[in-house]
Biopython code that builds the backbone (N, CA, C, O; Angstrom):
import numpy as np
from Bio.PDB.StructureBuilder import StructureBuilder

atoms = [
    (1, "UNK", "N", (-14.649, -38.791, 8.440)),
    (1, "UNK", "CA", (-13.445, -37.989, 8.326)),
    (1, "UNK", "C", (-13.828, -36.513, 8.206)),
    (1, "UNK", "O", (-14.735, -36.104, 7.482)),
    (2, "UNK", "N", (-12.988, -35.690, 9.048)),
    (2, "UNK", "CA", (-13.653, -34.391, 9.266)),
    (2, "UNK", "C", (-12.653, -33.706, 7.458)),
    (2, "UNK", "O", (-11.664, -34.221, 6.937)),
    (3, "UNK", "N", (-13.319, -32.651, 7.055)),
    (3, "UNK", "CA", (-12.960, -31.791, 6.159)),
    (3, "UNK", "C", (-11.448, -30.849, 6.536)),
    (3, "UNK", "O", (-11.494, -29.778, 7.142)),
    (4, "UNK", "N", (-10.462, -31.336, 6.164)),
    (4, "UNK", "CA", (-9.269, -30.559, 6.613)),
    (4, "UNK", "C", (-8.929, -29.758, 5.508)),
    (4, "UNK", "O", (-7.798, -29.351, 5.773)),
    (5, "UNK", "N", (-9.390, -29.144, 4.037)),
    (5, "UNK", "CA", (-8.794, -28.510, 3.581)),
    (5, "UNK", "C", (-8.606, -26.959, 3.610)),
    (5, "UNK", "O", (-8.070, -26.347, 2.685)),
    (6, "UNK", "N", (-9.167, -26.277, 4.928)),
    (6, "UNK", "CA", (-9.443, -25.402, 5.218)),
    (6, "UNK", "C", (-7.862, -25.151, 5.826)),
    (6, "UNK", "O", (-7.080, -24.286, 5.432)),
    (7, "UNK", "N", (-7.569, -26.386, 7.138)),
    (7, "UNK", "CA", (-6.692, -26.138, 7.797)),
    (7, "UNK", "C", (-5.533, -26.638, 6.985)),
    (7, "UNK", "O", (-4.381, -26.354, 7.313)),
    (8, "UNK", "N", (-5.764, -27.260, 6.100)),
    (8, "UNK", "CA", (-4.297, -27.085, 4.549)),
    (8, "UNK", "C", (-3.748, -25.966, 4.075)),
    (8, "UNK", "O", (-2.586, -25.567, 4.005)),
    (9, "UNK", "N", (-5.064, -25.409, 3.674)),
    (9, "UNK", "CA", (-4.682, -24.263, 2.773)),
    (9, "UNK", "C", (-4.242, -23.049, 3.679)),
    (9, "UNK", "O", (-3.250, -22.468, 3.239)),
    (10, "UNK", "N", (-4.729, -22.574, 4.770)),
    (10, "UNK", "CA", (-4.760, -21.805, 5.941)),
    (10, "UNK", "C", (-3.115, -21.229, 5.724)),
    (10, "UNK", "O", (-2.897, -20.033, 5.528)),
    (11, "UNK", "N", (-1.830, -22.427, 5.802)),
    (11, "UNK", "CA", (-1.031, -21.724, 5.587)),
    (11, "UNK", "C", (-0.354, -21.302, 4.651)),
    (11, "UNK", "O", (0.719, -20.714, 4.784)),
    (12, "UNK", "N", (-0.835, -21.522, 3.740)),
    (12, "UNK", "CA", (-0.430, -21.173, 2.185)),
    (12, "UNK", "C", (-0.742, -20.156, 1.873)),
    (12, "UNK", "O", (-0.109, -19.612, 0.968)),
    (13, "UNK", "N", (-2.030, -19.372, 2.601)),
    (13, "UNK", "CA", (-2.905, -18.492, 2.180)),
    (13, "UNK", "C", (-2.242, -17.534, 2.837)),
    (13, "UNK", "O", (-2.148, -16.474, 2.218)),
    (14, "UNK", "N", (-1.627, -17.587, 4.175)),
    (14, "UNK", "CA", (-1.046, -16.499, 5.305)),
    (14, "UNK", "C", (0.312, -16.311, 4.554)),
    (14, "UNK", "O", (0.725, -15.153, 4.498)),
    (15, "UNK", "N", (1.169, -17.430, 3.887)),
    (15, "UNK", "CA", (2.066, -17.483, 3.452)),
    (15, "UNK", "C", (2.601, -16.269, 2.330)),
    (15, "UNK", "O", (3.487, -15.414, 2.336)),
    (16, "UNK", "N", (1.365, -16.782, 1.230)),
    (16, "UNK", "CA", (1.134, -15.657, 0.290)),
    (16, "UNK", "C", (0.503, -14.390, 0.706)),
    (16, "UNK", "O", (0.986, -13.391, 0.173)),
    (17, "UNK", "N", (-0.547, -14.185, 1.607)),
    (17, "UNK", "CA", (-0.541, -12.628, 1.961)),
    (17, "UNK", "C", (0.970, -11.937, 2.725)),
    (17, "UNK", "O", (1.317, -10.779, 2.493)),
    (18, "UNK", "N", (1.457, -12.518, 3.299)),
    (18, "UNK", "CA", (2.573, -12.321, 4.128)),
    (18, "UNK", "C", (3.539, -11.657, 2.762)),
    (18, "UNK", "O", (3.910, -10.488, 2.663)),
    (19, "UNK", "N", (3.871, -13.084, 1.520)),
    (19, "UNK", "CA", (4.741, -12.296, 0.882)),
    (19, "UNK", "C", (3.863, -11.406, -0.502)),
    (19, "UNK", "O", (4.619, -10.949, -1.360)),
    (20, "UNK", "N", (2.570, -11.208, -0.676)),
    (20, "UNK", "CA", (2.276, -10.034, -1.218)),
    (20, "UNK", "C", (2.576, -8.634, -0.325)),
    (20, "UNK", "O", (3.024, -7.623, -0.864)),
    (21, "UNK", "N", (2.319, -8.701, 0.880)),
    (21, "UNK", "CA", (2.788, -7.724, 0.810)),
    (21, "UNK", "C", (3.762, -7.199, 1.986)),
    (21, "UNK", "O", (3.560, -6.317, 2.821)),
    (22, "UNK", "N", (5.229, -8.284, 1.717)),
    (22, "UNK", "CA", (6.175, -7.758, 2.204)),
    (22, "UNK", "C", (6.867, -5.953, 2.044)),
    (22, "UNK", "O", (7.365, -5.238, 2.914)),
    (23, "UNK", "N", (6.672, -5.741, 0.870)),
    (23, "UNK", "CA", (7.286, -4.541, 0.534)),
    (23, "UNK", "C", (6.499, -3.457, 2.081)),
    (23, "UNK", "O", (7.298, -2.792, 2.741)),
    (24, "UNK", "N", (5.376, -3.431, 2.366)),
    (24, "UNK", "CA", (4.481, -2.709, 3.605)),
    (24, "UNK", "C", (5.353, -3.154, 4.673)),
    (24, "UNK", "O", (6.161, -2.448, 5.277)),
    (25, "UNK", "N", (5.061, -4.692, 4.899)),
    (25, "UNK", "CA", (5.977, -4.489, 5.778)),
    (25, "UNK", "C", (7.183, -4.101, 6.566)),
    (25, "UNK", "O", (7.433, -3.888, 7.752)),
    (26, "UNK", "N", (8.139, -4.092, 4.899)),
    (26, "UNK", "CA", (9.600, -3.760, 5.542)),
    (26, "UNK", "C", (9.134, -2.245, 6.014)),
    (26, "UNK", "O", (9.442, -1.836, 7.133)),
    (27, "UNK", "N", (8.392, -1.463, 5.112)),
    (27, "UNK", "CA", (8.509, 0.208, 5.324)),
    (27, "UNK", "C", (8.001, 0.180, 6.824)),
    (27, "UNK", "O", (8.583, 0.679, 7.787)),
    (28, "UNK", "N", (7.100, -0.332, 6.828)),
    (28, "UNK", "CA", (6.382, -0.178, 8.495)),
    (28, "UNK", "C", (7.585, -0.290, 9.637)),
    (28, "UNK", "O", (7.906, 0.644, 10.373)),
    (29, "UNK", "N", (8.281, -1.813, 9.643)),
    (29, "UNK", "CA", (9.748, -2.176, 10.432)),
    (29, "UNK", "C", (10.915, -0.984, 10.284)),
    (29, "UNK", "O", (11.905, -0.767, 10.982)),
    (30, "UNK", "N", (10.333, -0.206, 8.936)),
    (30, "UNK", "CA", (11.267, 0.876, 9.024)),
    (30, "UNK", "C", (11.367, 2.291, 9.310)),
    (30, "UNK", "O", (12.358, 3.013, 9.421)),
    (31, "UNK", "N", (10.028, 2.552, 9.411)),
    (31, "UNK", "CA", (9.339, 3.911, 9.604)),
    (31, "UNK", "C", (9.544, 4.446, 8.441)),
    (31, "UNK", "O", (9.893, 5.625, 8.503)),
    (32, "UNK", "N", (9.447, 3.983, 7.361)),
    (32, "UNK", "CA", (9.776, 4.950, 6.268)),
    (32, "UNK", "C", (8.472, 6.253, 6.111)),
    (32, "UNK", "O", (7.266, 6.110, 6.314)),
    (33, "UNK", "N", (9.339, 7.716, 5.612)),
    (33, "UNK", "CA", (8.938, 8.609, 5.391)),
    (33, "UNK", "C", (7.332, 8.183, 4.601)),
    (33, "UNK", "O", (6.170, 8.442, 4.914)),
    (34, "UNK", "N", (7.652, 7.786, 4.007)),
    (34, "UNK", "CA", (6.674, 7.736, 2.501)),
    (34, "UNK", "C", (5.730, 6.065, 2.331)),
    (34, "UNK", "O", (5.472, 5.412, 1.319)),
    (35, "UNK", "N", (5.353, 5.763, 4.055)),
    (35, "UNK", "CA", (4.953, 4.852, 4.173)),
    (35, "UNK", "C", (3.266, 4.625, 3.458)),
    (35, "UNK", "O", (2.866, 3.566, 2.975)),
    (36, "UNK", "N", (2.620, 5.669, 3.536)),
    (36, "UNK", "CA", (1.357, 5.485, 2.493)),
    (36, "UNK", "C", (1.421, 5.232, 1.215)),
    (36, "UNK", "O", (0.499, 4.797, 0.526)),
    (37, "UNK", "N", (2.449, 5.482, 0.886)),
    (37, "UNK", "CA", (2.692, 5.447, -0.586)),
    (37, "UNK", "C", (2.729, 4.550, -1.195)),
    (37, "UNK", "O", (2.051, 4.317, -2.195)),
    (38, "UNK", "N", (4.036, 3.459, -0.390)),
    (38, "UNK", "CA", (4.512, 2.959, -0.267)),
    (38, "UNK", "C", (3.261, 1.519, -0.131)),
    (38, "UNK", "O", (3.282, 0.599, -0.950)),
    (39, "UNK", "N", (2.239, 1.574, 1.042)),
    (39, "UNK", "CA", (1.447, 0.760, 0.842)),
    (39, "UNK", "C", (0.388, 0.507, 0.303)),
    (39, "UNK", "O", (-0.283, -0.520, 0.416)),
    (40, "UNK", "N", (0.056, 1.997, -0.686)),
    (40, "UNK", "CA", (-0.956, 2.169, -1.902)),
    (40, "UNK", "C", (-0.127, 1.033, -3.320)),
    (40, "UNK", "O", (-0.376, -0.038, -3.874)),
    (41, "UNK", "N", (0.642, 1.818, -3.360)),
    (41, "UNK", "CA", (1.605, 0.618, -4.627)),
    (41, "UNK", "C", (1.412, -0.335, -4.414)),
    (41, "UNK", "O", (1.010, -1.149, -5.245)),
    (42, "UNK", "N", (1.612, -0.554, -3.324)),
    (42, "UNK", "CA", (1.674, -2.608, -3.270)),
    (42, "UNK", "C", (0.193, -2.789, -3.083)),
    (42, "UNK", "O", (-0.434, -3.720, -3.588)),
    (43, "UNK", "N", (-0.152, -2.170, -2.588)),
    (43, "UNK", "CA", (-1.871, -2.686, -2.595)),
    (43, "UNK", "C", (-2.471, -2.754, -4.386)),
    (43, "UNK", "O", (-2.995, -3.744, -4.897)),
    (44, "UNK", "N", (-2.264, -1.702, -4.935)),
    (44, "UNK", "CA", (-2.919, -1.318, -6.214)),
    (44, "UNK", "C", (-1.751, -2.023, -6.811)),
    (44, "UNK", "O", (-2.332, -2.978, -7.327)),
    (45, "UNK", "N", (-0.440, -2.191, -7.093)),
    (45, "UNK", "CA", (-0.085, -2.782, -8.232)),
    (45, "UNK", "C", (1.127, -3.608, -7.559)),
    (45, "UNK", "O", (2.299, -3.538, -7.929)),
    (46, "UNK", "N", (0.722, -4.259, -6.693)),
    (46, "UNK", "CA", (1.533, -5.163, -5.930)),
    (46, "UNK", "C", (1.342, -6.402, -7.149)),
    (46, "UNK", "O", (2.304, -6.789, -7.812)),
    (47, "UNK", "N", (0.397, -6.772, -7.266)),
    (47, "UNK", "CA", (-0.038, -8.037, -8.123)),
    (47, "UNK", "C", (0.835, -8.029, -9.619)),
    (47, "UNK", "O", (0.989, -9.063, -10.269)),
    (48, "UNK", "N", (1.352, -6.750, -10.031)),
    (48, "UNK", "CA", (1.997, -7.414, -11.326)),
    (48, "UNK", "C", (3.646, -7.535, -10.223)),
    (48, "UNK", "O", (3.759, -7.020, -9.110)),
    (49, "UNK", "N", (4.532, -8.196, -10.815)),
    (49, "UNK", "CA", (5.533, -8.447, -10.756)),
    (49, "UNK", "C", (6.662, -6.839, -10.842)),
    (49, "UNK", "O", (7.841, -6.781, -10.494)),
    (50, "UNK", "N", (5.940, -5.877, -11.325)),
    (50, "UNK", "CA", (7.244, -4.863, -11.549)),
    (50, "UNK", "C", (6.650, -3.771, -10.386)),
    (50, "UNK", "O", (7.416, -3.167, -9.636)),
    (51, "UNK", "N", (5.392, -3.632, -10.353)),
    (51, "UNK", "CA", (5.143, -2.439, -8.683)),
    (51, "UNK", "C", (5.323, -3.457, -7.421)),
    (51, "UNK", "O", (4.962, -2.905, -6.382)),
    (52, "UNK", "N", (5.703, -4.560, -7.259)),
    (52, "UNK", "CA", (5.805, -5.113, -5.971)),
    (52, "UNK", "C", (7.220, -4.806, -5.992)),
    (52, "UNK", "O", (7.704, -3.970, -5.228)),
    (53, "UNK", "N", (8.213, -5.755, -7.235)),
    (53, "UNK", "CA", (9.847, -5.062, -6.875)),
    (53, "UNK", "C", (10.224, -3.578, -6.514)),
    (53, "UNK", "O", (11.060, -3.249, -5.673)),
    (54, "UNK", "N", (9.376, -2.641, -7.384)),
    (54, "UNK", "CA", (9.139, -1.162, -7.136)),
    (54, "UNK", "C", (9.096, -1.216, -5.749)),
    (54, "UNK", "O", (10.134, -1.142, -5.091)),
    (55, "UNK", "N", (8.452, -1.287, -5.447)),
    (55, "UNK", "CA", (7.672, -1.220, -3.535)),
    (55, "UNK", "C", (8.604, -1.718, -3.091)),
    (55, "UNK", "O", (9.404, -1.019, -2.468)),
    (56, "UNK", "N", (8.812, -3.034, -3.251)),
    (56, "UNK", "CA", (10.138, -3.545, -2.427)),
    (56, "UNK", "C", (11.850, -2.690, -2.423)),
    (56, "UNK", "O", (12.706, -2.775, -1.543)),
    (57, "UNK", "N", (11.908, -1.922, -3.688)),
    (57, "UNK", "CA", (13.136, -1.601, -3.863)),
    (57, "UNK", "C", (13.002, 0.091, -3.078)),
    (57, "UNK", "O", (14.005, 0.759, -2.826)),
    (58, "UNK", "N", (11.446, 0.604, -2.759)),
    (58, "UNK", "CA", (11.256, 1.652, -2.119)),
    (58, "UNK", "C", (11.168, 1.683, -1.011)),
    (58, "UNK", "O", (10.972, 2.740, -0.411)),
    (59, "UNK", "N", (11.308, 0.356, -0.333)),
    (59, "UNK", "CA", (10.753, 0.595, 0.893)),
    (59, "UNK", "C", (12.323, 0.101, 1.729)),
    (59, "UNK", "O", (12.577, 0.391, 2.898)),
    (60, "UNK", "N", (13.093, -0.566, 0.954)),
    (60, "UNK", "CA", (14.516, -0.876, 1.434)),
    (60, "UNK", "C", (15.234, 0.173, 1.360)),
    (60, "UNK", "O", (16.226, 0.068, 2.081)),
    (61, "UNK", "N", (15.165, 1.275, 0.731)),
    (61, "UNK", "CA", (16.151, 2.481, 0.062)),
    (61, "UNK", "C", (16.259, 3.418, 1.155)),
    (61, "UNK", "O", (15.263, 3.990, 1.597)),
    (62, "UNK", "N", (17.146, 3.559, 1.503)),
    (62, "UNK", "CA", (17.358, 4.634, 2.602)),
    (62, "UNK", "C", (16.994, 5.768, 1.946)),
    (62, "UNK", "O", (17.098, 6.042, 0.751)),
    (63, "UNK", "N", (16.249, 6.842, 3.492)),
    (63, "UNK", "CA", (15.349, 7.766, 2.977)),
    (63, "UNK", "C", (16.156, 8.969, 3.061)),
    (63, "UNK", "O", (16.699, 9.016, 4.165)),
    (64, "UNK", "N", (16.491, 10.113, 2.210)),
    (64, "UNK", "CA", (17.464, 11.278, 1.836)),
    (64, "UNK", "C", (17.053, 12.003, 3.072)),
    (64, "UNK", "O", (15.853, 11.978, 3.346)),
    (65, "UNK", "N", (17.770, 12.568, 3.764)),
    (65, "UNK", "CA", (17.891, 13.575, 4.750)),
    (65, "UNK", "C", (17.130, 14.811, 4.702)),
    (65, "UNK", "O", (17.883, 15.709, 4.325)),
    (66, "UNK", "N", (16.223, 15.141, 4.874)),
    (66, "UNK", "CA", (15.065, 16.811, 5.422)),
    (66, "UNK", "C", (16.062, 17.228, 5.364)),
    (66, "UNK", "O", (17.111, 16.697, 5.728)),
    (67, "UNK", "N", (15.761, 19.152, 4.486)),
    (67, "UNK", "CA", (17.033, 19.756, 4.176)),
    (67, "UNK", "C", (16.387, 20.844, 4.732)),
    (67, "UNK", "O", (15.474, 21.313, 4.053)),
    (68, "UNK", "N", (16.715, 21.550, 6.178)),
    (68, "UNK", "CA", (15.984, 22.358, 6.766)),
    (68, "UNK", "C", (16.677, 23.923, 6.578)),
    (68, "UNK", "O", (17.884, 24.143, 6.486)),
    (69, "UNK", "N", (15.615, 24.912, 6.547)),
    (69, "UNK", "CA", (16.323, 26.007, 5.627)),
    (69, "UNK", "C", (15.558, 26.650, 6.502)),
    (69, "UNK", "O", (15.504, 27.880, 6.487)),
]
sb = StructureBuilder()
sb.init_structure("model")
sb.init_model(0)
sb.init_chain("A")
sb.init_seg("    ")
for serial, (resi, resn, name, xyz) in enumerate(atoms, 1):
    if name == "N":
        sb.init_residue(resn, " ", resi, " ")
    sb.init_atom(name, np.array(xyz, "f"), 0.0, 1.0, " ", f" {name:<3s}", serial, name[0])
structure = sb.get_structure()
């Protein structure tokens, strides 16, 4: 019997990178202004529970209008 727990876990693993770091993604799908920022947070404090909602709630937020003077 060949060793399948590689191809078990495979999608669990894509699963969870996918939703660590959704918050990148939406900004990317969105062009947000402040997209580095945006994917430093979730990189560096994606892992607790309050900078991923952060990230997530920054990267959904419509971005304020350039006030050109």
């Amino acid at each position: 019997m060949t060793n399948l727990w590689p191809a078990f876990f495979l999608p669990f693993f894509g699963f969870g990178l996918v939703m660590y770091f959704l918050p990148s993604i939406v900004a990317l799908a969105r062009s947000k202004r402040d997209l580095a920022a945006i994917v430093l947070l979730n990189f560096f404090l994606g892992w607790t529970l309050i900078g991923w909602v952060v990230a997530l709630v920054w990267a959904v937020k419509n971005d304020v209008p350039a006030v050109v003077r």
